[in-house]
PyMOL CGO cylinders between C-alpha atoms (Angstrom):
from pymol import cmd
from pymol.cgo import CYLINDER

trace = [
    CYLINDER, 0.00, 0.00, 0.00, 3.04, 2.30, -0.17, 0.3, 1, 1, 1, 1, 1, 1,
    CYLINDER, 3.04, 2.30, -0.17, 3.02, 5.03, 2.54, 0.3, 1, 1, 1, 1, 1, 1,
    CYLINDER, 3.02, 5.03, 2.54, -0.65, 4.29, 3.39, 0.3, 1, 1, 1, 1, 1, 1,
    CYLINDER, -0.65, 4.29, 3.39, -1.38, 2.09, 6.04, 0.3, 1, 1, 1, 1, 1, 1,
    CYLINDER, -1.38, 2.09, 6.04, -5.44, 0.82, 7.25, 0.3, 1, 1, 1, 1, 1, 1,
    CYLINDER, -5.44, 0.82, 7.25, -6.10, 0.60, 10.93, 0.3, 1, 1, 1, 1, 1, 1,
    CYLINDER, -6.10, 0.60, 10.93, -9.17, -0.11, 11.45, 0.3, 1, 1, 1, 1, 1, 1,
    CYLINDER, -9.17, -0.11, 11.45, -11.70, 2.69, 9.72, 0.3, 1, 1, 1, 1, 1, 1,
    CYLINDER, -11.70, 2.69, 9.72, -8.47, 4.96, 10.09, 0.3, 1, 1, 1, 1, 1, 1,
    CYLINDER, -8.47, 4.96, 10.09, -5.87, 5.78, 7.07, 0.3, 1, 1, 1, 1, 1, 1,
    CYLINDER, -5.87, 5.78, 7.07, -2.28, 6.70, 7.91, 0.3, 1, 1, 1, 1, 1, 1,
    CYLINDER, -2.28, 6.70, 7.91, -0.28, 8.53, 5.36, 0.3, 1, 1, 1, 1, 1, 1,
    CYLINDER, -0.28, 8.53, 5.36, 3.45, 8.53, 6.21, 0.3, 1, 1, 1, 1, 1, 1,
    CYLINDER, 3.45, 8.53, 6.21, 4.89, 12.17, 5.45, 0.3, 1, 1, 1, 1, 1, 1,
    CYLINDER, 4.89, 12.17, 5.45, 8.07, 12.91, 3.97, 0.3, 1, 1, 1, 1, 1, 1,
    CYLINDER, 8.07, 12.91, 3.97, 9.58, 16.33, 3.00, 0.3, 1, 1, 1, 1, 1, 1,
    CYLINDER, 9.58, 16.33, 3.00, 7.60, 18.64, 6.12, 0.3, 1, 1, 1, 1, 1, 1,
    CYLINDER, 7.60, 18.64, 6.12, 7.64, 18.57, 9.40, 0.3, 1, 1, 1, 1, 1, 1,
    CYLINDER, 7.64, 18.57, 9.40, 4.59, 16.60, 10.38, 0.3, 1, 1, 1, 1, 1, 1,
    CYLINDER, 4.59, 16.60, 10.38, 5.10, 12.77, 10.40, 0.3, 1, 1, 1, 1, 1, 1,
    CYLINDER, 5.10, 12.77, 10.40, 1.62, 11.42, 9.31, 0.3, 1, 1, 1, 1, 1, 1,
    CYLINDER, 1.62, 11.42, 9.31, -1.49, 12.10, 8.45, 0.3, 1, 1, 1, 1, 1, 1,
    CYLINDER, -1.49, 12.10, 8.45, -4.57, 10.36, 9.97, 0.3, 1, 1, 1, 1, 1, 1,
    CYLINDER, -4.57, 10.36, 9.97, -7.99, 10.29, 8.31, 0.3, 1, 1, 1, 1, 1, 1,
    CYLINDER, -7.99, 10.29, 8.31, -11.22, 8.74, 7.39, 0.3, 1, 1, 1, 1, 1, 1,
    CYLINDER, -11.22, 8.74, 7.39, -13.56, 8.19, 3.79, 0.3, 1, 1, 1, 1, 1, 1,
    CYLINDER, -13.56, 8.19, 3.79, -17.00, 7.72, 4.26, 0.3, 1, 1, 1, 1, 1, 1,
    CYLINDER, -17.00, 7.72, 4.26, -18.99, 7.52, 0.70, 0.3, 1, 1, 1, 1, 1, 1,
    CYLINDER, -18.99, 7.52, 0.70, -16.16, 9.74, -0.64, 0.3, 1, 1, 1, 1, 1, 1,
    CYLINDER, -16.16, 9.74, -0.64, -16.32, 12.03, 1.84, 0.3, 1, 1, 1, 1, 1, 1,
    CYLINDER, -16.32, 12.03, 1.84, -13.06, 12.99, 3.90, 0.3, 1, 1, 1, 1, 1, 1,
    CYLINDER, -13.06, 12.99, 3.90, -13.47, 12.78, 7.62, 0.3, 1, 1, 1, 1, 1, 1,
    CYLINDER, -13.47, 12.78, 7.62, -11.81, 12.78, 10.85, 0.3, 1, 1, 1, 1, 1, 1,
    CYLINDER, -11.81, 12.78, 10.85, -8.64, 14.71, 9.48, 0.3, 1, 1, 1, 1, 1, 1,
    CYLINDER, -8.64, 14.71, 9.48, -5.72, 14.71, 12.17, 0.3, 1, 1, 1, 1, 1, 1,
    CYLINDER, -5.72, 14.71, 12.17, -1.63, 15.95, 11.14, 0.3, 1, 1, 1, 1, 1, 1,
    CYLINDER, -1.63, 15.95, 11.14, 0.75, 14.48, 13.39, 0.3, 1, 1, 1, 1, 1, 1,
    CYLINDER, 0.75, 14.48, 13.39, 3.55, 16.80, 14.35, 0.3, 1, 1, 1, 1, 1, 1,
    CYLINDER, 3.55, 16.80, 14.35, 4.10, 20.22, 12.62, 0.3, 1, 1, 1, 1, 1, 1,
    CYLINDER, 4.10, 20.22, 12.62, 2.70, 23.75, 12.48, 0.3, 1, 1, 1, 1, 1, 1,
    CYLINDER, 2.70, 23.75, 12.48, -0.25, 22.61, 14.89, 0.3, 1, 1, 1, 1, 1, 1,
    CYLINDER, -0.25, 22.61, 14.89, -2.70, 25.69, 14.25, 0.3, 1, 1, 1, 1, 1, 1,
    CYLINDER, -2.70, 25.69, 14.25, -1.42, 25.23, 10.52, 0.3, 1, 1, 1, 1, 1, 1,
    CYLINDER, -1.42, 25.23, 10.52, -2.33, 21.48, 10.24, 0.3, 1, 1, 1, 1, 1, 1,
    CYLINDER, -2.33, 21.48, 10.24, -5.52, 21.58, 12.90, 0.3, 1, 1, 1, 1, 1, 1,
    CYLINDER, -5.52, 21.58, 12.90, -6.81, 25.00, 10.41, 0.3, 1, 1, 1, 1, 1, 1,
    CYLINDER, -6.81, 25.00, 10.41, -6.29, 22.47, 7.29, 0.3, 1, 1, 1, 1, 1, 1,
    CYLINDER, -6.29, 22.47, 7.29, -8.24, 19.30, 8.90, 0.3, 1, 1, 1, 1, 1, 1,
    CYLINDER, -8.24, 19.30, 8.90, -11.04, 21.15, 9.69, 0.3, 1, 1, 1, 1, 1, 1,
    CYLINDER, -11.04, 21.15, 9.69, -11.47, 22.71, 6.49, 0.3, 1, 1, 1, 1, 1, 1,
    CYLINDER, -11.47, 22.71, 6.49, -11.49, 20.01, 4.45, 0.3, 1, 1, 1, 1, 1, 1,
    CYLINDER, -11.49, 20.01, 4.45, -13.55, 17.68, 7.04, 0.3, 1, 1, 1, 1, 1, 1,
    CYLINDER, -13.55, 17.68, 7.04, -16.99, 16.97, 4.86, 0.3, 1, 1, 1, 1, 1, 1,
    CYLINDER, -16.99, 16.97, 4.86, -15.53, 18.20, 1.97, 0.3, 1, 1, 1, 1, 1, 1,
    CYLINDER, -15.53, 18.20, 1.97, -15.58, 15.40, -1.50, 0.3, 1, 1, 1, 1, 1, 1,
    CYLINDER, -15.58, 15.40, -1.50, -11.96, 13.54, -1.47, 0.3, 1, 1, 1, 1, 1, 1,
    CYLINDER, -11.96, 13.54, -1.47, -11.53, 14.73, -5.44, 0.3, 1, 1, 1, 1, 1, 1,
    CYLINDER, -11.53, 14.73, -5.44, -12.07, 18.33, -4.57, 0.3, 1, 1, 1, 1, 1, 1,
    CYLINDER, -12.07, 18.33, -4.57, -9.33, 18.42, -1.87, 0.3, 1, 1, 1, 1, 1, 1,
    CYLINDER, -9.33, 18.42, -1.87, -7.09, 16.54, -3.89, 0.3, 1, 1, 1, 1, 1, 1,
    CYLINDER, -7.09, 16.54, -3.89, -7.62, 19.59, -6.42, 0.3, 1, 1, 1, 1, 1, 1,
    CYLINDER, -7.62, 19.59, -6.42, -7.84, 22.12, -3.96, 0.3, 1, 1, 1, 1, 1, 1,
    CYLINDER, -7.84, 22.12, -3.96, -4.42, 21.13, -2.49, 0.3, 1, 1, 1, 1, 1, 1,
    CYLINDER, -4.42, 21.13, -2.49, -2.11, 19.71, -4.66, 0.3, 1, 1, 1, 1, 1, 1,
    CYLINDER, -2.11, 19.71, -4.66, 0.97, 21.26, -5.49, 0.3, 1, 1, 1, 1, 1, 1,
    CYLINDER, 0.97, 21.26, -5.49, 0.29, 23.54, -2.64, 0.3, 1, 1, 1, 1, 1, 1,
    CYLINDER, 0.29, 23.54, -2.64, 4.19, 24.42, -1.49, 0.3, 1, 1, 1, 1, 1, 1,
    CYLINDER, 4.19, 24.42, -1.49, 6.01, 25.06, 1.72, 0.3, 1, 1, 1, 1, 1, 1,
    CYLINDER, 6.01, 25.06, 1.72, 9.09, 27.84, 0.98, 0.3, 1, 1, 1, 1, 1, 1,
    CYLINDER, 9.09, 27.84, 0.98, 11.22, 26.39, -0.68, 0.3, 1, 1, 1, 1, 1, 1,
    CYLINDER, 11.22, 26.39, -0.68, 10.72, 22.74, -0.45, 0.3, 1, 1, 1, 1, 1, 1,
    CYLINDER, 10.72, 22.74, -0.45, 9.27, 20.60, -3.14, 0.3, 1, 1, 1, 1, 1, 1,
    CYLINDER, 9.27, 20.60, -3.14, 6.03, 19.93, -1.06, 0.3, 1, 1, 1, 1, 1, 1,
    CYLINDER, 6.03, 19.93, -1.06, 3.95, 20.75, 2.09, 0.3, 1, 1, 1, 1, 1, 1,
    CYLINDER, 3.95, 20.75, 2.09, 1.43, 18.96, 4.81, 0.3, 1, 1, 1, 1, 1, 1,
    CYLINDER, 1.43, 18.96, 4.81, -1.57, 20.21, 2.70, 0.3, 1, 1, 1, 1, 1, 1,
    CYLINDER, -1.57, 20.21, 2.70, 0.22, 18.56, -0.76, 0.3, 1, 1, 1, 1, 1, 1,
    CYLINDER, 0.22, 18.56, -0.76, 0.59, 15.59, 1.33, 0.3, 1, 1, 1, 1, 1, 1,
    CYLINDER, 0.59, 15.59, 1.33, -2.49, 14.88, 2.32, 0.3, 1, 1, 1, 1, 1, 1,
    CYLINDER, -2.49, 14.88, 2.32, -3.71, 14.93, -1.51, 0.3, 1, 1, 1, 1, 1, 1,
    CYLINDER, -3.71, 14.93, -1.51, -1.02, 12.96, -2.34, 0.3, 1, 1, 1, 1, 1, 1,
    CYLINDER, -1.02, 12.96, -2.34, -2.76, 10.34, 0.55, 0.3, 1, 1, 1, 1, 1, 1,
    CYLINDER, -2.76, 10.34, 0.55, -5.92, 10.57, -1.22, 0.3, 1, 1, 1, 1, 1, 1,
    CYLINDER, -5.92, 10.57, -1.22, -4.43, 10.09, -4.35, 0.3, 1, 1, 1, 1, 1, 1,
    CYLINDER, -4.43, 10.09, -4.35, -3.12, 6.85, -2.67, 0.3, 1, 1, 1, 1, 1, 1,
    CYLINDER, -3.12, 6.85, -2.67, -6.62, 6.14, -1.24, 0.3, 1, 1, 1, 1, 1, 1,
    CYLINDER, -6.62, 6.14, -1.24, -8.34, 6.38, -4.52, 0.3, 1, 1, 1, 1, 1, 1,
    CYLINDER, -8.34, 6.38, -4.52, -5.10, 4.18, -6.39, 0.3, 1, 1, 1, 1, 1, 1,
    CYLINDER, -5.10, 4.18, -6.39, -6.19, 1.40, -3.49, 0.3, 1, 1, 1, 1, 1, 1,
    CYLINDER, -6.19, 1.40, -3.49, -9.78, 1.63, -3.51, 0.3, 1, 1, 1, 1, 1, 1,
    CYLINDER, -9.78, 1.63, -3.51, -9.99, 1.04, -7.34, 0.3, 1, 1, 1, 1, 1, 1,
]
cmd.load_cgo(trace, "trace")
Protein backbone atom coordinates (compact mmCIF):
# COMPACT_ATOMS: atom_id res chain seq x y z
CA UNK A 1 0.00 0.00 0.00
CA UNK A 2 3.04 2.30 -0.17
CA UNK A 3 3.02 5.03 2.54
CA UNK A 4 -0.65 4.29 3.39
CA UNK A 5 -1.38 2.09 6.04
CA UNK A 6 -5.44 0.82 7.25
CA UNK A 7 -6.10 0.60 10.93
CA UNK A 8 -9.17 -0.11 11.45
CA UNK A 9 -11.70 2.69 9.72
CA UNK A 10 -8.47 4.96 10.09
CA UNK A 11 -5.87 5.78 7.07
CA UNK A 12 -2.28 6.70 7.91
CA UNK A 13 -0.28 8.53 5.36
CA UNK A 14 3.45 8.53 6.21
CA UNK A 15 4.89 12.17 5.45
CA UNK A 16 8.07 12.91 3.97
CA UNK A 17 9.58 16.33 3.00
CA UNK A 18 7.60 18.64 6.12
CA UNK A 19 7.64 18.57 9.40
CA UNK A 20 4.59 16.60 10.38
CA UNK A 21 5.10 12.77 10.40
CA UNK A 22 1.62 11.42 9.31
CA UNK A 23 -1.49 12.10 8.45
CA UNK A 24 -4.57 10.36 9.97
CA UNK A 25 -7.99 10.29 8.31
CA UNK A 26 -11.22 8.74 7.39
CA UNK A 27 -13.56 8.19 3.79
CA UNK A 28 -17.00 7.72 4.26
CA UNK A 29 -18.99 7.52 0.70
CA UNK A 30 -16.16 9.74 -0.64
CA UNK A 31 -16.32 12.03 1.84
CA UNK A 32 -13.06 12.99 3.90
CA UNK A 33 -13.47 12.78 7.62
CA UNK A 34 -11.81 12.78 10.85
CA UNK A 35 -8.64 14.71 9.48
CA UNK A 36 -5.72 14.71 12.17
CA UNK A 37 -1.63 15.95 11.14
CA UNK A 38 0.75 14.48 13.39
CA UNK A 39 3.55 16.80 14.35
CA UNK A 40 4.10 20.22 12.62
CA UNK A 41 2.70 23.75 12.48
CA UNK A 42 -0.25 22.61 14.89
CA UNK A 43 -2.70 25.69 14.25
CA UNK A 44 -1.42 25.23 10.52
CA UNK A 45 -2.33 21.48 10.24
CA UNK A 46 -5.52 21.58 12.90
CA UNK A 47 -6.81 25.00 10.41
CA UNK A 48 -6.29 22.47 7.29
CA UNK A 49 -8.24 19.30 8.90
CA UNK A 50 -11.04 21.15 9.69
CA UNK A 51 -11.47 22.71 6.49
CA UNK A 52 -11.49 20.01 4.45
CA UNK A 53 -13.55 17.68 7.04
CA UNK A 54 -16.99 16.97 4.86
CA UNK A 55 -15.53 18.20 1.97
CA UNK A 56 -15.58 15.40 -1.50
CA UNK A 57 -11.96 13.54 -1.47
CA UNK A 58 -11.53 14.73 -5.44
CA UNK A 59 -12.07 18.33 -4.57
CA UNK A 60 -9.33 18.42 -1.87
CA UNK A 61 -7.09 16.54 -3.89
CA UNK A 62 -7.62 19.59 -6.42
CA UNK A 63 -7.84 22.12 -3.96
CA UNK A 64 -4.42 21.13 -2.49
CA UNK A 65 -2.11 19.71 -4.66
CA UNK A 66 0.97 21.26 -5.49
CA UNK A 67 0.29 23.54 -2.64
CA UNK A 68 4.19 24.42 -1.49
CA UNK A 69 6.01 25.06 1.72
CA UNK A 70 9.09 27.84 0.98
CA UNK A 71 11.22 26.39 -0.68
CA UNK A 72 10.72 22.74 -0.45
CA UNK A 73 9.27 20.60 -3.14
CA UNK A 74 6.03 19.93 -1.06
CA UNK A 75 3.95 20.75 2.09
CA UNK A 76 1.43 18.96 4.81
CA UNK A 77 -1.57 20.21 2.70
CA UNK A 78 0.22 18.56 -0.76
CA UNK A 79 0.59 15.59 1.33
CA UNK A 80 -2.49 14.88 2.32
CA UNK A 81 -3.71 14.93 -1.51
CA UNK A 82 -1.02 12.96 -2.34
CA UNK A 83 -2.76 10.34 0.55
CA UNK A 84 -5.92 10.57 -1.22
CA UNK A 85 -4.43 10.09 -4.35
CA UNK A 86 -3.12 6.85 -2.67
CA UNK A 87 -6.62 6.14 -1.24
CA UNK A 88 -8.34 6.38 -4.52
CA UNK A 89 -5.10 4.18 -6.39
CA UNK A 90 -6.19 1.40 -3.49
CA UNK A 91 -9.78 1.63 -3.51
CA UNK A 92 -9.99 1.04 -7.34
Amino acid sequence: MGKLEKKDNTYIHKNSGVCSSAIQFEVEDGILKNVHFVGGCNGNTTGIGKLVEGMEIHDVIDRLQGVRCGMRATSCPDQLATALKEYLQNAE
